[in-house]
N, C-alpha and C positions, 0 to 999 in steps of 0.2 A: 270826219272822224276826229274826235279830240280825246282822244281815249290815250295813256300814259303807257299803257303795256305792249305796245309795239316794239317785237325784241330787236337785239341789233344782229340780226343773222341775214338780212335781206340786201347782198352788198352783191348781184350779178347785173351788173349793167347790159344791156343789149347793146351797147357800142364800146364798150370797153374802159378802159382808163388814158388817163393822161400821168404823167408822173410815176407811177407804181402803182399796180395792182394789189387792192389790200383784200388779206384774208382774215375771217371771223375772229382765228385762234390768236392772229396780233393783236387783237384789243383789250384780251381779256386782263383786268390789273391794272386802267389806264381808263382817264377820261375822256371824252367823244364828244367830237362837237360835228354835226352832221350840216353842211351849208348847204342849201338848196338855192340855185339861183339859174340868170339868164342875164348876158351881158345886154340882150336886146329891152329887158325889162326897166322901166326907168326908177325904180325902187331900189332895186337890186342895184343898181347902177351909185344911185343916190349915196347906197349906205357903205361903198367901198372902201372910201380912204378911211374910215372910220374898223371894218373892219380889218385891215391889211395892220392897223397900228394894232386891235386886240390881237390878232396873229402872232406879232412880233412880239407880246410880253406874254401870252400864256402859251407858245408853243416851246419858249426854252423851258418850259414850269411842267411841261411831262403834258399840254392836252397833247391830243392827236385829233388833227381835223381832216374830215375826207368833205371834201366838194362834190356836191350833186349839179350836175348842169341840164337843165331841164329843159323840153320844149317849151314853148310858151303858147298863147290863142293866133291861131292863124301865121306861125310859122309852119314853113316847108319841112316835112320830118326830116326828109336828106339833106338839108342846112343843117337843121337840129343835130342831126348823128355822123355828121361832117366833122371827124376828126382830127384834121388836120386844120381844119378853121378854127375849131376850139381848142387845140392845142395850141397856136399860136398867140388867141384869146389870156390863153391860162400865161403864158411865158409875157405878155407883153402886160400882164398883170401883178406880174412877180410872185405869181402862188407857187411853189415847191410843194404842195401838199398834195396828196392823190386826188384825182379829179374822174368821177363818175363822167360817163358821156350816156344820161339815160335817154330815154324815149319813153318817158313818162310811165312806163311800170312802178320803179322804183318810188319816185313821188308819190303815186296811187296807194302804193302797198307801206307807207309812211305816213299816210293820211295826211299829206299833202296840200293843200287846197289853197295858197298861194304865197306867189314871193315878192324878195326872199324869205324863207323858212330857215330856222335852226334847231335842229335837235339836239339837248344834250345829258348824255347819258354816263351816271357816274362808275367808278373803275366796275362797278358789280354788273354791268350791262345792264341796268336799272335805268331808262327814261324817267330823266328830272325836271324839264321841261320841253315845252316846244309853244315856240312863237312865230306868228311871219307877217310879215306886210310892214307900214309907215313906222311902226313903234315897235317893232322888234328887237331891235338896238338899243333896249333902255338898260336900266338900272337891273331891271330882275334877270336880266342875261348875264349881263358883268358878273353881280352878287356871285350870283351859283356857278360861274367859273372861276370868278376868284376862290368860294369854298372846295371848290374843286382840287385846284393847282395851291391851295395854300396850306399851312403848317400844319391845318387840323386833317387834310386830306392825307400827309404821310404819319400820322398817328392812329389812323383806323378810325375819326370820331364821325365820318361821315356815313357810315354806314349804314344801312337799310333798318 
């Protein structure tokens, strides 16, 4: 599925959260940046320190990012939905942001199809894009977060 109209109402993880459980109604008015990942994935793994630094400048700038942690191929689902392995994961990681513990529902219902993934959806709950895999990380991600979190995003010119 590459399809843009995937709303962002789909936030029930079957293992819960790590950090804060986030509801629909807190996003509304605020930019979304959806991470889809797996610490076992070496992609995902790859593009860390890379994303931990975009974290640090557009998370003071108003995004809001929620971590999706997904199974991967031929992982154990009870590893996968193992909690406290992945909360440990998220903390030696230094994410503070809410962290899904899916079982691949979520991914699936995201159209998903591999990582890391990022969705990012501007304050209207509007998918603006989504990317995943080796080149996810580029320039057109930055772009549309920096239009996001920048001057023209607290003036309404980003609008639909």
């Amino acid at each position: 599925m590459s399809s843009l109209d995937v709303p962002l109402t789909l936030l029930d993880p079957e293992g819960g959260w790590i950090n804060a459980p986030v509801h629909v109604h807190d996003l509304h008015g605020k930019p979304v940046l959806l991470h889809f990942w797996n610490e076992l994935d070496d992609t995902s793994q790859r593009q860390l320190p890379r994303l931990k630094t975009w974290l640090d400048e557009f998370i003071p700038k108003g995004l809001l990012v929620i971590g999706v942690h997904v199974p991967v191929a031929n992982e154990d689902l009870r590893h996968a939905l193992d909690t406290n392995d992945i909360e440990a994961t998220v903390k030696r990681l230094g994410f503070r942001h809410p962290v899904a513990v899916d079982d691949g529902s979520m991914a699936a219902a995201y159209g998903v199809e591999g990582l890391p993934a990022y969705l990012v959806y501007d304050p209207f709950g509007i998918m603006r894009l989504r990317v995943a895999g080796d080149e996810a990380m580029g320039p057109v991600l930055r772009q549309i977060l920096e239009r996001l979190t920048g001057p023209e995003a607290t003036t309404g010119a980003f609008a639909p």
